[in-house]
N, CA, C and O atoms as CSV, one atom per row, in Angstrom:
chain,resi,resn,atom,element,x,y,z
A,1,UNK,N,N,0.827,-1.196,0.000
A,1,UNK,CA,C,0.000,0.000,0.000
A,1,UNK,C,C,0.875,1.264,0.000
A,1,UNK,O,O,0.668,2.176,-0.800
A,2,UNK,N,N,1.833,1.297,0.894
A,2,UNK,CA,C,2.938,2.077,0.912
A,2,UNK,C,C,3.436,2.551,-0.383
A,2,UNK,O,O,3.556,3.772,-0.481
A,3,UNK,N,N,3.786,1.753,-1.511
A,3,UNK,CA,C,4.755,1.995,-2.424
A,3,UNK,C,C,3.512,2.078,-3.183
A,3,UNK,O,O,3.867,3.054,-3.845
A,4,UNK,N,N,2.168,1.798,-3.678
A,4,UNK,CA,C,1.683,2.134,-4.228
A,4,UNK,C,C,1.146,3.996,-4.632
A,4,UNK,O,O,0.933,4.646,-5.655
A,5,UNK,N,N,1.110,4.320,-2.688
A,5,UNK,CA,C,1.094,6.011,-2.727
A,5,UNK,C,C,1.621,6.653,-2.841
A,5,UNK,O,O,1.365,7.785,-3.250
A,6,UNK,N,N,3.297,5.885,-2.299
A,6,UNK,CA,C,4.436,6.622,-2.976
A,6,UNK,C,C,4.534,6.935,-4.791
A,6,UNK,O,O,4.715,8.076,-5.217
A,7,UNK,N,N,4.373,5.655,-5.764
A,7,UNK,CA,C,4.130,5.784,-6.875
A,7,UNK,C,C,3.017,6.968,-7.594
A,7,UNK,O,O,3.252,7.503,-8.678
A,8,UNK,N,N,1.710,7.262,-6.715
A,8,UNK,CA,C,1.370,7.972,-7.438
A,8,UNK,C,C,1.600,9.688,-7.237
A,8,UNK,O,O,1.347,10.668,-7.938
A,9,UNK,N,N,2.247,9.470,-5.826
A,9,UNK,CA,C,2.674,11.078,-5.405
A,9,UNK,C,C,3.835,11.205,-6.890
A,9,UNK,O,O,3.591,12.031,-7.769
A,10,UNK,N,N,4.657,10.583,-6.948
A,10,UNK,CA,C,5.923,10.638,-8.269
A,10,UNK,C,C,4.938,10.499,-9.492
A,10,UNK,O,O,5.559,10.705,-10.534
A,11,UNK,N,N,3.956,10.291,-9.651
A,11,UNK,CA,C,2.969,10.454,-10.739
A,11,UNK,C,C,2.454,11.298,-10.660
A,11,UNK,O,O,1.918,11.327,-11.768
A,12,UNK,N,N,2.016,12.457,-9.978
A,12,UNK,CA,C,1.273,13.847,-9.577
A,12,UNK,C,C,2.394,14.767,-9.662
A,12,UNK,O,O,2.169,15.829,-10.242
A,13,UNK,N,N,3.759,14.533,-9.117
A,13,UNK,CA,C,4.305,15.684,-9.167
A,13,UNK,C,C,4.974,15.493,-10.304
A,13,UNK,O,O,5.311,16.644,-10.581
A,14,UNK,N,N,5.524,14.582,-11.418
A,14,UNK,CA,C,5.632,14.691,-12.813
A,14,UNK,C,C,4.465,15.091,-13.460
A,14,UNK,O,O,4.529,16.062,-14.214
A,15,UNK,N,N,3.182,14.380,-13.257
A,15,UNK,CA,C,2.454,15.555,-14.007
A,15,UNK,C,C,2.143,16.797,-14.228
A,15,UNK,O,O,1.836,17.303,-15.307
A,16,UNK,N,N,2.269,17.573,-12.617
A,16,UNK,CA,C,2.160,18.997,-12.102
A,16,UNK,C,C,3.761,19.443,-13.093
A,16,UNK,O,O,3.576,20.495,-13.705
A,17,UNK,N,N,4.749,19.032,-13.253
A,17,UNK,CA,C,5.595,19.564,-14.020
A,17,UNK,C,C,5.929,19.750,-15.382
A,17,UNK,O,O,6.746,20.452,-15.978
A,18,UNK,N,N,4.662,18.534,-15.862
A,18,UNK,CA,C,4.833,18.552,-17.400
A,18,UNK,C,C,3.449,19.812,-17.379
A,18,UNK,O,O,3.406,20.517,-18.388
A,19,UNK,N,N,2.787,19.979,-16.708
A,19,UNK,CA,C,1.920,21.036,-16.515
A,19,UNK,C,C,2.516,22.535,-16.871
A,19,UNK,O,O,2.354,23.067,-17.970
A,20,UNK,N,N,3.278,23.171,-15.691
A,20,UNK,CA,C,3.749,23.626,-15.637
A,20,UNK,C,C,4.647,24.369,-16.544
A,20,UNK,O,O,4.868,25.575,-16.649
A,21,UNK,N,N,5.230,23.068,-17.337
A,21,UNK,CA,C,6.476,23.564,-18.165
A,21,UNK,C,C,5.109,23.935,-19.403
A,21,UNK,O,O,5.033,25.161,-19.325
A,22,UNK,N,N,4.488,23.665,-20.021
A,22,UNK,CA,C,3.565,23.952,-20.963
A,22,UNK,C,C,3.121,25.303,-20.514
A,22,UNK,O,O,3.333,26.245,-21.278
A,23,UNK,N,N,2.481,25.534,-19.272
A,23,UNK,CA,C,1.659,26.789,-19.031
A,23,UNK,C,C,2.507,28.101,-18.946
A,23,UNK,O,O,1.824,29.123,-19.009
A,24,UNK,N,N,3.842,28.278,-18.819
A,24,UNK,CA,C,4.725,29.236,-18.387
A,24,UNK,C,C,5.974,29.182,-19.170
A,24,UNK,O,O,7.127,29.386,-18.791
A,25,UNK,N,N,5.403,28.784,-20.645
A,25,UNK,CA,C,5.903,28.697,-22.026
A,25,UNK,C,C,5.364,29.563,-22.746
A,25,UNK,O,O,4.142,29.599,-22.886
A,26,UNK,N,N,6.220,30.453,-23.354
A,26,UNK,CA,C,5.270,31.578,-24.739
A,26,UNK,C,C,5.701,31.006,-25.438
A,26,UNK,O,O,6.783,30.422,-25.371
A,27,UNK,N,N,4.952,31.036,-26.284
A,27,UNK,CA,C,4.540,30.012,-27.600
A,27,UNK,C,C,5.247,31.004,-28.851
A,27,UNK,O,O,4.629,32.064,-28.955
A,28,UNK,N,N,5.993,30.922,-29.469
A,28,UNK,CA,C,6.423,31.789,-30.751
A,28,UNK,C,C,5.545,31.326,-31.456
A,28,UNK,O,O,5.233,30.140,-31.559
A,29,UNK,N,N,4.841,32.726,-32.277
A,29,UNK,CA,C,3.856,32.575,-33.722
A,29,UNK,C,C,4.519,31.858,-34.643
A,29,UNK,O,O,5.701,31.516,-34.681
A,30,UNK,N,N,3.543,31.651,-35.450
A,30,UNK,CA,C,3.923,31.420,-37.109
A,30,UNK,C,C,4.321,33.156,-37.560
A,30,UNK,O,O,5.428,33.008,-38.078
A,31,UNK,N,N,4.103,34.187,-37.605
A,31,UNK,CA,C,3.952,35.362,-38.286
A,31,UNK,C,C,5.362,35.766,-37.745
A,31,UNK,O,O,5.720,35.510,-36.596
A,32,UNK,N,N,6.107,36.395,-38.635
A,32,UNK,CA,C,7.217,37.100,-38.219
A,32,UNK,C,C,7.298,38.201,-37.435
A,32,UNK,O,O,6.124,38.536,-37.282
A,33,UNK,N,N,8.199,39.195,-36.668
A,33,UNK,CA,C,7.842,40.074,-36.065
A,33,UNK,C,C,9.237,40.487,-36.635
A,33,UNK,O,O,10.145,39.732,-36.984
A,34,UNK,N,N,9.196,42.282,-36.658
A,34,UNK,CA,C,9.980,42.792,-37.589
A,34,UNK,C,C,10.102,44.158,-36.281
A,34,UNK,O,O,9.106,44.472,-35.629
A,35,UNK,N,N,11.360,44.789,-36.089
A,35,UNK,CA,C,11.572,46.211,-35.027
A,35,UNK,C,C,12.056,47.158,-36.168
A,35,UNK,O,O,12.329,46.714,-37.283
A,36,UNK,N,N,12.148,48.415,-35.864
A,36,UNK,CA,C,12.489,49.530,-36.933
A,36,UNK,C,C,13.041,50.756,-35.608
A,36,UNK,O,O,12.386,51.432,-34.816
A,37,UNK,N,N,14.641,50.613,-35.869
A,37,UNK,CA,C,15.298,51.539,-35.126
A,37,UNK,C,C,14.987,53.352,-35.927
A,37,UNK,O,O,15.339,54.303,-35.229
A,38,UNK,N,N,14.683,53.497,-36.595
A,38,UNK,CA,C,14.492,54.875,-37.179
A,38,UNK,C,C,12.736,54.963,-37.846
A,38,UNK,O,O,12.610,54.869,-39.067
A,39,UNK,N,N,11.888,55.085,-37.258
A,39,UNK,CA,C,10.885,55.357,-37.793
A,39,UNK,C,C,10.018,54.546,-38.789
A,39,UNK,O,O,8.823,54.796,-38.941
A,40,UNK,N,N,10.580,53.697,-39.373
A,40,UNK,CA,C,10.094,52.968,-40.656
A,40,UNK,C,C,10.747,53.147,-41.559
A,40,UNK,O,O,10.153,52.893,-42.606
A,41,UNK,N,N,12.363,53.690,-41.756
A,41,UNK,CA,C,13.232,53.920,-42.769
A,41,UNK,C,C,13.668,52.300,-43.363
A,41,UNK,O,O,13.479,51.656,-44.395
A,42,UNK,N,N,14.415,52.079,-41.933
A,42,UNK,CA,C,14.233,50.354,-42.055
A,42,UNK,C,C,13.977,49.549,-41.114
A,42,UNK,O,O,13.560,49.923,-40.018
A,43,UNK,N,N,14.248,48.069,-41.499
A,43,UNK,CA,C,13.303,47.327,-41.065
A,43,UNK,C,C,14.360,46.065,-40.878
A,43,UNK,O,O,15.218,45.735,-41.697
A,44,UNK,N,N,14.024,45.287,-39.288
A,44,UNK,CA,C,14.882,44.717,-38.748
A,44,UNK,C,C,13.800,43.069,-38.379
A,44,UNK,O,O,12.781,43.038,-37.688
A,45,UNK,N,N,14.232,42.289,-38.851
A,45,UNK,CA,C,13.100,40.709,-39.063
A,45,UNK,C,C,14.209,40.506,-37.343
A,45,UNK,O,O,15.375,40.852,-37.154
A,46,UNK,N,N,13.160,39.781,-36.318
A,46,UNK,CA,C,13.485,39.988,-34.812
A,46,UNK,C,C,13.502,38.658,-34.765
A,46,UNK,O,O,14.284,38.345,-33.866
A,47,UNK,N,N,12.871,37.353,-35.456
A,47,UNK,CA,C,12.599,36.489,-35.280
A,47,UNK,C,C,13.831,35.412,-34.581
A,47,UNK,O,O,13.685,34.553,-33.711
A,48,UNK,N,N,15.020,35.812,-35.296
A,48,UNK,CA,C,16.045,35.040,-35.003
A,48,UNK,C,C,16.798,35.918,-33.840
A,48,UNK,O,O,17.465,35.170,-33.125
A,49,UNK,N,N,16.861,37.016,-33.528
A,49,UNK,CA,C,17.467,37.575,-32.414
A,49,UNK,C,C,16.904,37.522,-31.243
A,49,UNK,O,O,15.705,37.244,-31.233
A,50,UNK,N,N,17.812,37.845,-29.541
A,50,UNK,CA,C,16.975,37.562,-28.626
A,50,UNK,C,C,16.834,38.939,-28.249
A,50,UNK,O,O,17.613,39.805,-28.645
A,51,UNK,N,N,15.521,39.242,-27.231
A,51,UNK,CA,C,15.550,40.408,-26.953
A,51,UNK,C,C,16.648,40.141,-25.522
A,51,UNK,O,O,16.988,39.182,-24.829
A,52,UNK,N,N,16.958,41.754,-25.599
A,52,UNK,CA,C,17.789,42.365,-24.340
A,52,UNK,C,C,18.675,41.743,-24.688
A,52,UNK,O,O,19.381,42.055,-23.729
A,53,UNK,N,N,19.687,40.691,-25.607
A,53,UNK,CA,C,20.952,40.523,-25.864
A,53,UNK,C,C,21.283,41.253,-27.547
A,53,UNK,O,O,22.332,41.723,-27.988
A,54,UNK,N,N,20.026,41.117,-28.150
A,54,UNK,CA,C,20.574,41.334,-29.279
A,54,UNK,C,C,19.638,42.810,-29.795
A,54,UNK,O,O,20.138,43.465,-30.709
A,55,UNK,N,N,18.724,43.138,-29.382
A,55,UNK,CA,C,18.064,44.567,-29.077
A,55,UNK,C,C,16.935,44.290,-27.912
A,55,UNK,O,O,16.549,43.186,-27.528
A,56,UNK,N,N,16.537,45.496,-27.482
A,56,UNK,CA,C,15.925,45.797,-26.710
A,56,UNK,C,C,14.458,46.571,-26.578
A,56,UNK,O,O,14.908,47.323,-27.443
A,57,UNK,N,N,13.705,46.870,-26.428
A,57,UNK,CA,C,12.685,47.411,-25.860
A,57,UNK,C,C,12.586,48.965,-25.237
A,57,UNK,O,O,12.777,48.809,-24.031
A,58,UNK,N,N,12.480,49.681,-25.370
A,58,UNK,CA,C,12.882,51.207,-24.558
A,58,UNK,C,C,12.236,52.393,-24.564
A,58,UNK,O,O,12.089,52.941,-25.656
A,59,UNK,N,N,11.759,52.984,-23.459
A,59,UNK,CA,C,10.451,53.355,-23.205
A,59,UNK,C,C,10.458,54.892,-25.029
A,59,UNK,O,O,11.114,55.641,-25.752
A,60,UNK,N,N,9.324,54.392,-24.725
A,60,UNK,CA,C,9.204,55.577,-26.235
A,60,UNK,C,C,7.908,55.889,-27.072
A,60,UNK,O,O,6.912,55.932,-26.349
A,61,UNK,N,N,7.694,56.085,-28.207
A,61,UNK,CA,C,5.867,56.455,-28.189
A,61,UNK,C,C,5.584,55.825,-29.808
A,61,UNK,O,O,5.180,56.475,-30.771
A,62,UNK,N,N,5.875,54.594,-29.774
A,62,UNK,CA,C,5.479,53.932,-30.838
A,62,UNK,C,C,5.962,52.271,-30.244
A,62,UNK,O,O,6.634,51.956,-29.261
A,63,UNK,N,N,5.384,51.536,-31.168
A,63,UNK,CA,C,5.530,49.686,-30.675
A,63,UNK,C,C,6.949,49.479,-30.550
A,63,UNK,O,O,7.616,50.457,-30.886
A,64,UNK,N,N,7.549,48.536,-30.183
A,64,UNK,CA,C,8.725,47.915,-30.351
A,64,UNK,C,C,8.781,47.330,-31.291
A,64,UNK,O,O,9.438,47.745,-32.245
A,65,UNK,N,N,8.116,46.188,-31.324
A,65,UNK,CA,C,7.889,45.206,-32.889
A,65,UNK,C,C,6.363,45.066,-33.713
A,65,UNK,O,O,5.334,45.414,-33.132
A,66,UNK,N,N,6.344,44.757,-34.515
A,66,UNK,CA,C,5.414,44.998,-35.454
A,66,UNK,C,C,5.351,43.975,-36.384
A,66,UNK,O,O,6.369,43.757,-37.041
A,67,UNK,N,N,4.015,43.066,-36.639
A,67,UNK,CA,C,3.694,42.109,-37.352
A,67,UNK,C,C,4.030,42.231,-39.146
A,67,UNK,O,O,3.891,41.309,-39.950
A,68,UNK,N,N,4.423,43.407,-39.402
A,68,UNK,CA,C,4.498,43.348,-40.633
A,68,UNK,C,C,5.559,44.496,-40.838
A,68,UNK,O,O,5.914,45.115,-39.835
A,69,UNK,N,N,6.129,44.850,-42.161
A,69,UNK,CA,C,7.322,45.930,-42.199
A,69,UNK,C,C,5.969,46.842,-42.435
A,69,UNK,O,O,5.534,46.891,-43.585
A,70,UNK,N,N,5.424,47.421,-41.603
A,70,UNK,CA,C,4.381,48.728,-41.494
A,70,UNK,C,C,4.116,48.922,-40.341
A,70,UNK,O,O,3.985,48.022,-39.510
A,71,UNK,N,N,3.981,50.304,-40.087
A,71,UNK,CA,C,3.758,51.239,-38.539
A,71,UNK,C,C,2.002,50.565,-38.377
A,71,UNK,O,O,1.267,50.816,-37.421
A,72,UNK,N,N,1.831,50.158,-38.929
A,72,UNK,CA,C,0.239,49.871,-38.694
A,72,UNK,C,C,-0.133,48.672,-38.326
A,72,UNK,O,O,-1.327,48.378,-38.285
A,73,UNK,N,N,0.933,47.718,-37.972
A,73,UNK,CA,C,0.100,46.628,-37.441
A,73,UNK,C,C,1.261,46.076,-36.139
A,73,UNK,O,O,2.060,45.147,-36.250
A,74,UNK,N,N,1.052,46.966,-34.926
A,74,UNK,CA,C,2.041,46.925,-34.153
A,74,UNK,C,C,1.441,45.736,-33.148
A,74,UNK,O,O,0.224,45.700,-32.971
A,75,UNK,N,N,2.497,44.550,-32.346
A,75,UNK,CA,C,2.338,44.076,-31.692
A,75,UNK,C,C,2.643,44.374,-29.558
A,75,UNK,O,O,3.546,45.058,-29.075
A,76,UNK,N,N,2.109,43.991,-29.170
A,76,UNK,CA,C,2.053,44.541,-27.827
A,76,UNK,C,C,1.834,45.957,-27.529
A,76,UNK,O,O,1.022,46.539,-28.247
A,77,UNK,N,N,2.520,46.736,-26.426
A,77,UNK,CA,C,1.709,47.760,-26.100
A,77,UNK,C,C,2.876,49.088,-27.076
A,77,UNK,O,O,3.852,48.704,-27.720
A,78,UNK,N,N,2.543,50.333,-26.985
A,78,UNK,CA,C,2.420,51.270,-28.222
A,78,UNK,C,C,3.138,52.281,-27.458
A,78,UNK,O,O,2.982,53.482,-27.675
A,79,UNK,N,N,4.118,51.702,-26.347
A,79,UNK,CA,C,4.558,52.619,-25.243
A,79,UNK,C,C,6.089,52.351,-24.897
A,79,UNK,O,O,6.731,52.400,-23.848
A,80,UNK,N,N,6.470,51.983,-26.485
A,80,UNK,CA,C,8.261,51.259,-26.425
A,80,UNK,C,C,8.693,51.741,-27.774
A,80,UNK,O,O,7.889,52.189,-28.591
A,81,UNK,N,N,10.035,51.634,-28.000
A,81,UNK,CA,C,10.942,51.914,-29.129
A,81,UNK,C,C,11.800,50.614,-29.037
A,81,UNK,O,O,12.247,50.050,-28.038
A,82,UNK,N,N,11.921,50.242,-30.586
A,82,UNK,CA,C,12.779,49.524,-31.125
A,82,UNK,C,C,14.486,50.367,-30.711
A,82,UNK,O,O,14.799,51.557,-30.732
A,83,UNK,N,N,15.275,49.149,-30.371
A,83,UNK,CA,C,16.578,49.723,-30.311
A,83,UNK,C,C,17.614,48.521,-30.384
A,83,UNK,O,O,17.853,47.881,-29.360
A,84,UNK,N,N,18.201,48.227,-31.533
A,84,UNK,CA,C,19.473,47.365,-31.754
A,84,UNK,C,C,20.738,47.122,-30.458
A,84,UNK,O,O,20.979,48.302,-30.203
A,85,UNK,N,N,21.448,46.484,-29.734
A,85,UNK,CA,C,22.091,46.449,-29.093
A,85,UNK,C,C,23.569,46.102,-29.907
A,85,UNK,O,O,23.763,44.910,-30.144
A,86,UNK,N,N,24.405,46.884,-30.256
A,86,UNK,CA,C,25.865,47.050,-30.584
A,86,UNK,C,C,26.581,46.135,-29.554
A,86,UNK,O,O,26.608,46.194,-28.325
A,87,UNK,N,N,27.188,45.219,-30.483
A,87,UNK,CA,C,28.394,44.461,-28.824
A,87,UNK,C,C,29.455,45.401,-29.057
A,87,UNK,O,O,30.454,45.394,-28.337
């Protein structure tokens, strides 16, 4: 009886972790996401870079990244600037 409750406590808390690891996972889209350090002059595909190592986020009055190379279809909030990080 013992090793049977032991077995399913190690069955509850692997499940609570395969839980876990799923729920407190962001999911990357299919759709690309594209940043623009100058206004929309040009245009920077984000998909393969990480943020805060390879650019950043920074407070400012337009999106950071943007679903398409256009000011018009911005993703998240509308209260950041795109900015490249130079090593």
């Amino acid at each position: 009886m013992k090793l049977n409750i032991l077995n399913l406590l190690r069955g509850g808390v692997f499940s609570l972790a395969v839980v876990a690891a799923f729920a407190f996972t962001t999911p990357r889209g299919d759709a690309p996401a594209y940043g623009t350090p100058d206004n929309g002059a040009t245009w920077v595909l984000v998909d393969e870079l990480e943020i805060n190592e390879d650019y950043e986020c920074v407070p400012g009055s337009q999106a950071c990244t943007y679903s398409s190379q256009s000011m018009s279809n911005p993703i998240g909030p509308t209260n950041k600037k795109f900015r490249l990080i130079t090593p």
